[in-house]
C-alpha atoms as a printed R data frame, in Angstrom:
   type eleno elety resid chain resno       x      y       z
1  ATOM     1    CA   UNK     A     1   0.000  0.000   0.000
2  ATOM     2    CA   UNK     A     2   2.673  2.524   0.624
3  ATOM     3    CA   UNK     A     3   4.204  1.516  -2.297
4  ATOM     4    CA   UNK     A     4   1.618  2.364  -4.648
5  ATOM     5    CA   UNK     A     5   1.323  5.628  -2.706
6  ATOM     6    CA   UNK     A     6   4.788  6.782  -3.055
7  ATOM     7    CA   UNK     A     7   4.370  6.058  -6.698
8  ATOM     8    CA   UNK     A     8   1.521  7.938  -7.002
9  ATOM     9    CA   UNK     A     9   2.883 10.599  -5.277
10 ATOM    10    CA   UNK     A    10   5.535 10.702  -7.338
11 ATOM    11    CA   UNK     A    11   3.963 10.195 -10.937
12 ATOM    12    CA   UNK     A    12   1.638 13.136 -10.270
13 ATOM    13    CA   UNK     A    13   4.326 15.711  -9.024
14 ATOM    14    CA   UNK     A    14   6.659 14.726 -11.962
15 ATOM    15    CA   UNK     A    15   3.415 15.288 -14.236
16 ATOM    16    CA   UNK     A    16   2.376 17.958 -12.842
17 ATOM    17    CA   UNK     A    17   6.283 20.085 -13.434
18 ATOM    18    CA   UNK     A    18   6.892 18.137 -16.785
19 ATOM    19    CA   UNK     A    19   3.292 20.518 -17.830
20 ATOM    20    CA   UNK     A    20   4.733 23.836 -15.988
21 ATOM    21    CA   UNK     A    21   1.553 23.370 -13.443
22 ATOM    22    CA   UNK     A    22   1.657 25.049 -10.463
23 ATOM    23    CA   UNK     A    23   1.693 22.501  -7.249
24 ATOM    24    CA   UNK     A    24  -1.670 21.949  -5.297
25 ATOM    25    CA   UNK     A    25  -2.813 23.647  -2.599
26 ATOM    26    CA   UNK     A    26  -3.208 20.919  -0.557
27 ATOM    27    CA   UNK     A    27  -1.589 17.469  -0.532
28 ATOM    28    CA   UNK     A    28  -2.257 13.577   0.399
29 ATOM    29    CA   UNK     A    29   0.591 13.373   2.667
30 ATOM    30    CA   UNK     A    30   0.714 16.009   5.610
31 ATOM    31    CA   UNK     A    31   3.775 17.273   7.453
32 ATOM    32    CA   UNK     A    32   3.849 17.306  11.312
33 ATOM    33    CA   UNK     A    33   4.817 20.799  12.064
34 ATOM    34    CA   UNK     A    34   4.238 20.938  15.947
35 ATOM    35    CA   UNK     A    35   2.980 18.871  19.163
36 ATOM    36    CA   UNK     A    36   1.836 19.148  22.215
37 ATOM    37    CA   UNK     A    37   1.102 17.028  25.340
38 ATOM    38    CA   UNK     A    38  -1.738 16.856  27.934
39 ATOM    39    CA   UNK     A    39  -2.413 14.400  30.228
40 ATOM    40    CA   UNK     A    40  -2.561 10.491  28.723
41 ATOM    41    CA   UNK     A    41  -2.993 12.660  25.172
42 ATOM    42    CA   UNK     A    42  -0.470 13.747  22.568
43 ATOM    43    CA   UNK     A    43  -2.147 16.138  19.899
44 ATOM    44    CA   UNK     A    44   0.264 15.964  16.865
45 ATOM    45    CA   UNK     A    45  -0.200 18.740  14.356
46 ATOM    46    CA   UNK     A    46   0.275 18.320  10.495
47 ATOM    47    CA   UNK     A    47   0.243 20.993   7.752
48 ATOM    48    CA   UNK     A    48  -1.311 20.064   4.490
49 ATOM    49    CA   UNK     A    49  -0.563 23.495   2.774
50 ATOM    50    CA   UNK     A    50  -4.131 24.446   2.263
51 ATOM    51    CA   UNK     A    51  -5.121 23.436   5.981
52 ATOM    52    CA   UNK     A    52  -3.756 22.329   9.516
53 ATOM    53    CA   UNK     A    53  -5.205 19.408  11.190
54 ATOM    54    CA   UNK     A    54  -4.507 17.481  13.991
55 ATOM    55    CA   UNK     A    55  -4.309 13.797  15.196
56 ATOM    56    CA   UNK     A    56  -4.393 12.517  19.070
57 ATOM    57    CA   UNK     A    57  -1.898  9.655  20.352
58 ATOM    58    CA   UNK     A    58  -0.933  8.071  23.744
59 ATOM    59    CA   UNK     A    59   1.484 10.534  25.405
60 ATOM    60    CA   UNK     A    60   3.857  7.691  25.070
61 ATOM    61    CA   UNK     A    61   3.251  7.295  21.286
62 ATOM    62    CA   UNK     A    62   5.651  8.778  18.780
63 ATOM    63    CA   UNK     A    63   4.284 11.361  16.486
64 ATOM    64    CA   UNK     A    64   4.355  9.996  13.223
65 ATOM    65    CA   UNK     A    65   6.927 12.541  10.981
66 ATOM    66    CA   UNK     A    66   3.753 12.604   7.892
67 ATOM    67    CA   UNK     A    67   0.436 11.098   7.968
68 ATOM    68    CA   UNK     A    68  -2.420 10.770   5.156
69 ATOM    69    CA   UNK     A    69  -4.889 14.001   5.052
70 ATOM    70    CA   UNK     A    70  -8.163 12.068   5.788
71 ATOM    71    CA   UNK     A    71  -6.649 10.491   8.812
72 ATOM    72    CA   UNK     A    72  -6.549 14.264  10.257
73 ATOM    73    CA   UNK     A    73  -9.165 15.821  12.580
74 ATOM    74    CA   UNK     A    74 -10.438 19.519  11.326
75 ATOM    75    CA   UNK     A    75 -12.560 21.523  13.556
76 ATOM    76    CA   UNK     A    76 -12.475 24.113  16.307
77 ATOM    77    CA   UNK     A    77 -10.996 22.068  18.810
78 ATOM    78    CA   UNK     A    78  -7.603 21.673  16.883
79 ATOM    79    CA   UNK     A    79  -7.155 24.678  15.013
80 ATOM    80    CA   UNK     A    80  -4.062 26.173  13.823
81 ATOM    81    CA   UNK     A    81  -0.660 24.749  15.080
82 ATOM    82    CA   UNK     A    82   0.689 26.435  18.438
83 ATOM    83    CA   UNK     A    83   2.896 29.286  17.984
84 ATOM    84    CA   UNK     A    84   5.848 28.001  20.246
């Protein structure tokens, strides 16, 4: 599966500059860009380009380093990233 993802990731951004297109807005694969712990909860924040989201792990989970868009939470509670 992430095989065929990588691929596709790649075929369409190769595509995509071979034409002189300009990149999405938004992507599949998310970025973490910032995280922050509460109690038993980790809130991991991704960046997507056209949005922020946010996940929740075990505080003794790692923070995946990317993650698929659709596994992402976006409401109020999340919001954008923490500034520090």
């Amino acid at each position: 599966m992430r095989r065929a993802l990588a691929f596709l990731i790649l075929f369409s951004s190769t595509e995509a500059m071979a034409e002189g297109a300009k990149p999405p807005k938004s992507t599949l694969v998310c970025q973490k860009i910032a995280y922050s712990n509460g109690n038993l909860k980790k809130t991991c924040y991704y960046d997507c380009r056209a949005w922020e989201g946010a996940r929740t792990e075990n505080v003794y989970d790692h923070c995946p380093g990317w993650t698929l868009r659709w596994r992402l939470s976006q409401n109020g509670q999340f919001g954008p990233h923490p500034s520090s």
